[in-house]
N, C-alpha and C positions, 0 to 999 in steps of 0.2 A: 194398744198396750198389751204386751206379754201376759194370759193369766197363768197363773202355775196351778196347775190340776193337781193335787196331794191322792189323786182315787186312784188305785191299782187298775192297771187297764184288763178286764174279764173277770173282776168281781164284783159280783152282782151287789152285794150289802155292803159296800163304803168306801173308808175313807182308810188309806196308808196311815200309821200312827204320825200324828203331829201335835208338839208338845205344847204349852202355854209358852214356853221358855223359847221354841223356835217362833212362835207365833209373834212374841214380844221382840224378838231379834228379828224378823223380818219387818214387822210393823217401823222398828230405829233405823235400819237402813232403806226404807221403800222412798222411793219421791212420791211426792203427790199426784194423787191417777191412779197410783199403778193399784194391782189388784191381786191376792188371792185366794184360789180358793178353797178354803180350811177343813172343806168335810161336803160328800156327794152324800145323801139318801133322804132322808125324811127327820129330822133332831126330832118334833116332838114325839113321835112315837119310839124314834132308837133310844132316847134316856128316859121315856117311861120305865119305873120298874114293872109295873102290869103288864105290860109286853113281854118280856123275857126275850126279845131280841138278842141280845147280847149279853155275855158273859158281864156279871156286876160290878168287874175291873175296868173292862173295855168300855162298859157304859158312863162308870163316876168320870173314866177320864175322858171321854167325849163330853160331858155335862160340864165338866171342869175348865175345857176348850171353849165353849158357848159361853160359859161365864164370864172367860176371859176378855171373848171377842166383844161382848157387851159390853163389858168395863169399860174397854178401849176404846169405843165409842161413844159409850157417856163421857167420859172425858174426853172428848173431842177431838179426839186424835184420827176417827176412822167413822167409815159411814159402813154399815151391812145392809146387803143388799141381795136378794135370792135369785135364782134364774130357773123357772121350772123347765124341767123336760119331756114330764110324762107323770102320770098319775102316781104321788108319792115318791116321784125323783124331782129333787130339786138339788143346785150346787148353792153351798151361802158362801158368798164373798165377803171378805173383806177390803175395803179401799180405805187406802190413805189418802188421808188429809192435808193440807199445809200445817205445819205447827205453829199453833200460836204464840202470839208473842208473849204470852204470860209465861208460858211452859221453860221452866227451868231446863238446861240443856242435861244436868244429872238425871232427869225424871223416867226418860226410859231406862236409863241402866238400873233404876229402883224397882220397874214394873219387870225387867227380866230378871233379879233377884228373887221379887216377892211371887212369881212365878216357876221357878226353879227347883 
């Protein structure tokens, strides 16, 4: 299965900006399997603020994307999943799930609203 790599190819520190809102829109059309992946480097140290990695914009909305992707897994929609590469590279996936049968068919356009 296709993963889409969101990391700018020869920078070292991340991840190409990806929003909640594309994140939610990919997750409503993905079939089950498929995968991708949201952010290359290390989340807990990049949305540390103790760090100062990153600009405190680029961080809340990395921290903001992690939230999301959690969401969307507690609710059942997606399983994450890391894949290390090297001491503090790692990629976090996301995979879609089958939807269940509870899930109202409205319910993603509600998570890419409240994401928006």
């Amino acid at each position: 299965m296709p993963v889409m790599d969101t990391r700018i190819p020869d920078t070292p520190t991340g991840a190409a900006p990806l929003s909640e809102a594309a994140l939610c829109a990919w997750l409503g059309a993905a079939a089950p399997g498929e995968r991708l992946a949201y952010h290359r480097g290390f989340l807990a140290r990049e949305t540390s603020p103790l760090t100062q990695l990153l600009p405190d914009a680029e961080r809340l909305a990395l921290l903001r994307l992690a939230h999301r992707a959690w969401a969307l897994a507690e609710a059942g929609l997606a399983h994450l999943v890391q894949r290390r590469h090297g001491e503090e590279d790692y990629s976090y996936l996301i995979v879609a799930r089958r939807r269940p049968r509870r899930l109202a068919p409205s319910f993603l356009p509600l998570l890419v609203a409240e994401a928006a």
